[in-house]
C-alpha positions as CSV (number, residue, x, y, z in Angstrom):
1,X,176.4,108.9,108.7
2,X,172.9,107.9,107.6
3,X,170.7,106.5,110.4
4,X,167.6,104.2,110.0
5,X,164.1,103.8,112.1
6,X,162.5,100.5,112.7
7,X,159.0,101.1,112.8
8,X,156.7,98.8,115.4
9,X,154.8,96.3,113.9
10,X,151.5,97.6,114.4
11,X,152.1,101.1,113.4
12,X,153.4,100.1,110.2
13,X,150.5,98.0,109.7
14,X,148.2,101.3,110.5
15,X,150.3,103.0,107.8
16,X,150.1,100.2,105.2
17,X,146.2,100.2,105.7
18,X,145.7,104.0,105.4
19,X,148.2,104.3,102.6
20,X,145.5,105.5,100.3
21,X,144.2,108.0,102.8
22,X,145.1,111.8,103.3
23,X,143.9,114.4,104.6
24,X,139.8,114.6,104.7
25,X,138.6,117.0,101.6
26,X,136.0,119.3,102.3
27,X,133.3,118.6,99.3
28,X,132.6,121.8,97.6
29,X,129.6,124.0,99.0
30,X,126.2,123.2,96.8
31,X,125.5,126.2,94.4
32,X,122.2,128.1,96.3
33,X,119.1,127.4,95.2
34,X,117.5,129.3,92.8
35,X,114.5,130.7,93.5
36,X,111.0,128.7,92.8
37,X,110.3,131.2,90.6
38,X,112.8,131.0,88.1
39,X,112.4,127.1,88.3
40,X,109.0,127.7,86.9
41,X,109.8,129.4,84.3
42,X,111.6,126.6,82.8
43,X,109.1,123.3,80.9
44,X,109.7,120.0,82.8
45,X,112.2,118.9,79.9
46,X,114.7,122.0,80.3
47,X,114.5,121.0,84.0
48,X,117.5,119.5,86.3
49,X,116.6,116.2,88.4
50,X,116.9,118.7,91.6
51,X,114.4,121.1,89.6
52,X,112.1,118.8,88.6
53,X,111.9,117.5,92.6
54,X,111.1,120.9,93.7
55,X,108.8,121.7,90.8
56,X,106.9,118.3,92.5
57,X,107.1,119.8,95.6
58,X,105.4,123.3,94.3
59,X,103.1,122.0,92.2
60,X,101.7,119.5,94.9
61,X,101.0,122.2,97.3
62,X,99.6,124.6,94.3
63,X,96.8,122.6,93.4
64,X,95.3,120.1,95.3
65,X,93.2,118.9,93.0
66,X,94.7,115.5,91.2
67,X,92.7,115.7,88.0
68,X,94.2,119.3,87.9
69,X,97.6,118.7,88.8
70,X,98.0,116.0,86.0
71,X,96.4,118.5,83.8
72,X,98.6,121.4,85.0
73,X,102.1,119.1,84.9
74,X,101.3,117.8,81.7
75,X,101.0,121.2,79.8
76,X,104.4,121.7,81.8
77,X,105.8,119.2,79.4
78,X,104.6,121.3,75.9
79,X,107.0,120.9,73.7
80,X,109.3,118.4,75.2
81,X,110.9,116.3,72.0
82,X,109.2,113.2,70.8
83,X,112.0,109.9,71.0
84,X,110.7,106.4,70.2
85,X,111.9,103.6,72.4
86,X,113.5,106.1,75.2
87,X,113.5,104.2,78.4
88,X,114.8,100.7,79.5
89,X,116.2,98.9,82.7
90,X,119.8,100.0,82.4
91,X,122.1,100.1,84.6
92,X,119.9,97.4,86.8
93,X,120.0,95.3,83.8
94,X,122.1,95.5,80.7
95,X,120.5,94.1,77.7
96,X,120.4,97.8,76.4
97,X,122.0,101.2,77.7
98,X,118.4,102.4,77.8
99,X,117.8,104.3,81.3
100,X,115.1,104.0,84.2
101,X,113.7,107.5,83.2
102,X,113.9,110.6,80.9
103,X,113.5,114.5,81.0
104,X,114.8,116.2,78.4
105,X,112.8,113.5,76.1
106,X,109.6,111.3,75.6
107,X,107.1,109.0,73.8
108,X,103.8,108.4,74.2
109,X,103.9,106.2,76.7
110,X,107.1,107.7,78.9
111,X,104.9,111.7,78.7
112,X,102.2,109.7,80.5
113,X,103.8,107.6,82.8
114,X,105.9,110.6,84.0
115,X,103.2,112.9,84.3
116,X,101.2,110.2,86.4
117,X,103.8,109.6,88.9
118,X,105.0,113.2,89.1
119,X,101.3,113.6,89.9
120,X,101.1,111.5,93.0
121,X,104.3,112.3,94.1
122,X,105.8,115.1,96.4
123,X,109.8,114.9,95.9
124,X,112.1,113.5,93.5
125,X,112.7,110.7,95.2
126,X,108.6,110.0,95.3
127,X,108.4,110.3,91.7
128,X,111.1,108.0,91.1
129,X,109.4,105.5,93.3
130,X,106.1,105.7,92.0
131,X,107.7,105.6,88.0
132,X,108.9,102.6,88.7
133,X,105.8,101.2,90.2
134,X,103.7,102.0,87.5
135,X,106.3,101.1,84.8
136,X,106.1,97.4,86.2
137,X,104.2,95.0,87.0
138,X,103.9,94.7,91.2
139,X,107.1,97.5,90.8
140,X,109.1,95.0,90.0
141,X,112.1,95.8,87.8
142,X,113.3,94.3,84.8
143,X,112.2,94.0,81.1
144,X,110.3,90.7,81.7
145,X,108.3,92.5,84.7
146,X,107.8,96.0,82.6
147,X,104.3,96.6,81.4
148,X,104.8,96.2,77.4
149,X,101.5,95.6,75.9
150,X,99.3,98.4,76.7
151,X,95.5,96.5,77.4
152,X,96.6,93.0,78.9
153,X,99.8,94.5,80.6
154,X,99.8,98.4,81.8
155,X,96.0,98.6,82.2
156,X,95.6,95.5,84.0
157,X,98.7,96.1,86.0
158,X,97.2,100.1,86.8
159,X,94.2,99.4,87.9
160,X,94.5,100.9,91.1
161,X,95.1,104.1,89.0
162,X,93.0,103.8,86.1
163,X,89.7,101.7,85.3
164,X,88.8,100.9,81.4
165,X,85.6,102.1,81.1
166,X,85.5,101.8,77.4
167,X,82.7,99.1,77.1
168,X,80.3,101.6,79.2
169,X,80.8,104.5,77.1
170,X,80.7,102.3,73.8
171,X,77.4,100.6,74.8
172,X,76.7,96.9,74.3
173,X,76.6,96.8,70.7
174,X,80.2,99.2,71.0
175,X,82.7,97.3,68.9
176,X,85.5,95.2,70.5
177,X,88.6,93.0,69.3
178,X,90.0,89.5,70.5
179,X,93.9,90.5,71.2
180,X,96.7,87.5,71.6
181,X,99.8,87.8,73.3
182,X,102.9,86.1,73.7
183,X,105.1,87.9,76.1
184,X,107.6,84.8,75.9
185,X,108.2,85.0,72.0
186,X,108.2,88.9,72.6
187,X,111.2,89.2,75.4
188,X,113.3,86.5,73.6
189,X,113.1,88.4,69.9
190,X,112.9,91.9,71.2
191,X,115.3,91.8,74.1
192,X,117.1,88.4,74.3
193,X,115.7,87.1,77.6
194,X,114.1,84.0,78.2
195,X,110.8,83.9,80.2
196,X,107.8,81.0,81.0
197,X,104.9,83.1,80.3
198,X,101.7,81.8,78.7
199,X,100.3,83.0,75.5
200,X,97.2,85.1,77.1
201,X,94.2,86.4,74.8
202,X,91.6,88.6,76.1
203,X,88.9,90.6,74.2
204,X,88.9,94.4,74.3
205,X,86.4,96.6,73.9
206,X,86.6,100.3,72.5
207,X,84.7,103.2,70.9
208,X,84.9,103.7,67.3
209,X,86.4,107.1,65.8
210,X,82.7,108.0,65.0
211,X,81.3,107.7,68.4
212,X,83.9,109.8,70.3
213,X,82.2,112.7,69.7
214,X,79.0,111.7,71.5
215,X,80.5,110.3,74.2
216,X,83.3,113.3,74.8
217,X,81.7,115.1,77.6
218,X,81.3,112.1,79.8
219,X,85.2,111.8,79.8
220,X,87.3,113.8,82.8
221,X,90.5,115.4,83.3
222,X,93.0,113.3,84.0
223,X,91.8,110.0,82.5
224,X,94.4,107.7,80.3
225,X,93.6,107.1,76.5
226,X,94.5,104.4,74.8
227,X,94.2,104.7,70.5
228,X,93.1,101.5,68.6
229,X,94.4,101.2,65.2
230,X,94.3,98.6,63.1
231,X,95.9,96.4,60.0
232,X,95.2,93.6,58.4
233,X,92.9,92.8,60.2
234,X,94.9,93.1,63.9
235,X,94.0,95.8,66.0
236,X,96.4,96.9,68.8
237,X,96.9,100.2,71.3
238,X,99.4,102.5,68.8
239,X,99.4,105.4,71.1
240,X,98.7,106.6,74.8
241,X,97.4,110.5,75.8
242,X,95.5,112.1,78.8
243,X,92.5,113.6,78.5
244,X,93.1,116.9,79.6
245,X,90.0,120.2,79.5
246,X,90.0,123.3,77.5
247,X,89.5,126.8,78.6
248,X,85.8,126.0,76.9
249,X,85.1,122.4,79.0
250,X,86.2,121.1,75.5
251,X,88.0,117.7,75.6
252,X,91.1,117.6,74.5
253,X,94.0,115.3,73.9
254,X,97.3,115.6,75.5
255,X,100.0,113.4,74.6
256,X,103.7,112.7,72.8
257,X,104.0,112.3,69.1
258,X,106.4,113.3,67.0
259,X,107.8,116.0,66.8
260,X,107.2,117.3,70.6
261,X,104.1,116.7,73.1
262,X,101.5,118.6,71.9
263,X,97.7,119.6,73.2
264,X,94.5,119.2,70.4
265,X,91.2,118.0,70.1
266,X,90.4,114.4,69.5
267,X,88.3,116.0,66.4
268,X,92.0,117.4,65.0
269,X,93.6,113.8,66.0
270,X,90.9,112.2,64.0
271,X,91.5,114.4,60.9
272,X,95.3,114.0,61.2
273,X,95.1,110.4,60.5
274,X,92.6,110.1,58.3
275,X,95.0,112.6,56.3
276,X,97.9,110.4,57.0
277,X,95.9,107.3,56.0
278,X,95.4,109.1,52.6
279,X,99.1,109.6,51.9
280,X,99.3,106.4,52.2
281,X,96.6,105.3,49.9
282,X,97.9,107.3,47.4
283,X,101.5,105.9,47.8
284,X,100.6,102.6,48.2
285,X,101.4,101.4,51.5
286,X,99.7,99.4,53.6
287,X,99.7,101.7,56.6
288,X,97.8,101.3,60.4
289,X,94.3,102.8,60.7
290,X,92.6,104.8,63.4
291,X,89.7,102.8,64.4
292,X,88.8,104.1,68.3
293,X,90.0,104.7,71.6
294,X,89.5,103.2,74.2
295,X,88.9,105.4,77.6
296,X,90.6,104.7,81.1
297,X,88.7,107.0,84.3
298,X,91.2,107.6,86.6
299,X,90.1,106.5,89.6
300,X,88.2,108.9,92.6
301,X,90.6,107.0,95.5
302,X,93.7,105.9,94.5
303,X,95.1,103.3,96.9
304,X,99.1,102.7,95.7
305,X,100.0,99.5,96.2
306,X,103.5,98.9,97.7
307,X,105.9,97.5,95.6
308,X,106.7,93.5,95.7
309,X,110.0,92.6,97.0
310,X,113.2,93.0,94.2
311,X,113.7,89.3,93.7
312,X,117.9,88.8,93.7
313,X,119.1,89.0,89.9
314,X,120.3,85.5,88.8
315,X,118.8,83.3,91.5
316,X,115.6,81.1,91.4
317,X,113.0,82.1,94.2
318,X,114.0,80.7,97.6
319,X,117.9,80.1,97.1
């Protein structure tokens, strides 16, 4: 004879509510660490996220010195592969699949950015802070916040890293250019997001190709570089480095282009692209000039700003 249990109310509800529970799994042990030293003998790009916190950590303590330690992270990042338009806002927003940051690749503007924060930074977590903070404007994130044009939005929005001291080492008859932006034309073509932002124009000053050389030993280690070029008559930041010393006191340019970040003199950068400007005489095309730089000092105190409060996605301010 088959028999039957009622169960009491409440216990069956306990049951019902724990249905999808067992027993508690015991998450696997994390592998050991390896030791710092073998860590270091990987480049920042073959690093893991956990690696490239401890590498942070070790290279903090290793050299006090910031000018240094950008100097010292950057090389760290020889050879890491060149990939144009790497980084976006995703998954915090979704109008590409492009992510918040990047190891294993770079552009110009990522290699810097990355080597800034990891700079200032003593953990992972630090460095992923301070990324975002200097990827956007206030540290605000989204692609109508993120610092697109190089002089009227990244270094006006860095200024408590970096001050643009390109008009002092140009001189008062140093050449300059009138630059106009759009920024609301720019996210609704580029990314499909709408945005009330005035047309801006400002006038930038810079030092022509020529003058570099004269002016070389009054830039430092650590400083941001911004290259001019120009077309039909337009002239616009192309590229981003660091200024970085050689073993001589010779400056030097550090910075992502394809193929891989490399290390050269801003004599060899010069006479790449005037070569590259004559291929393209020859062929025909109407191809960007070189025309300057213009110089950012990093600064002697850096003060970092906190970040602004993450407005709520979707919602107008106040609601």
């Amino acid at each position: 004879m088959r028999t039957s249990t009622i169960l009491p109310a409440a216990l069956s509800a306990a049951l019902l509510l724990a249905g999808c529970a067992g027993p508690a799994a015991r998450p696997p042990a994390p592998a050991p660490d390896a030791p710092i030293e073998t860590v270091l003998q990987k480049q920042v790009y073959q690093m893991t996220p956990v690696e490239a916190g401890r590498y942070v950590a070790w290279v903090h303590a290793a050299e006090p010195d910031l000018r240094k330690r950008i100097a010292a992270i950057g090389r760290k990042n020889l050879g890491q592969p060149y990939k144009l338009n790497l980084l976006g806002e995703f998954p915090f927003q979704v109008h590409d699949d492009l992510p918040l940051f990047s190891l294993d690749h770079g552009d110009c503007v990522v290699f810097a950015e990355h080597t800034y924060a990891m700079a200032l930074s003593q953990s992972w977590e630090e460095f992923f802070w301070m990324l975002q903070r200097i990827r956007y404007r206030d540290g605000v994130i989204g692609v109508a916040t993120r610092n697109h044009y190089t002089e009227m939005d990244w270094n006006v929005a860095n200024r408590w890293l970096v001050t643009d001291v390109s008009a002092e080492l140009a001189g008062p008859a140093g050449p300059s250019y009138e630059m106009t932006v759009d920024r609301a034309r720019f996210l609704k073509t580029r990314h499909h997001t709408e945005a009330a932002i005035p047309v801006e124009t400002s006038r930038q000053a810079y030092v022509a190709k020529d003058g570099v050389a004269a002016i070389a030993s009054q830039l430092r280690e650590g400083d941001f570089v911004n290259v001019i070029s120009t077309r039909d008559g337009a002239y616009w930041a192309s590229h981003v480095g660091l200024v970085v010393l050689g073993a001589d006191g010779q400056r030097h340019f550090l910075h992502s282009s394809e193929p891989q970040v490399r290390e050269e003199t801003f004599e060899s950068y010069i006479a790449r692209a005037a070569a590259r400007e004559e291929r393209n005489r020859q062929e025909g095309k109407n191809g960007q000039v070189l025309a300057g730089f213009k110089f950012l000092r990093l600064n002697e105190t850096i003060a970092v700003p906190p970040m602004a409060p993450q407005p709520r996605p979707g919602r107008p301010a106040g609601a």
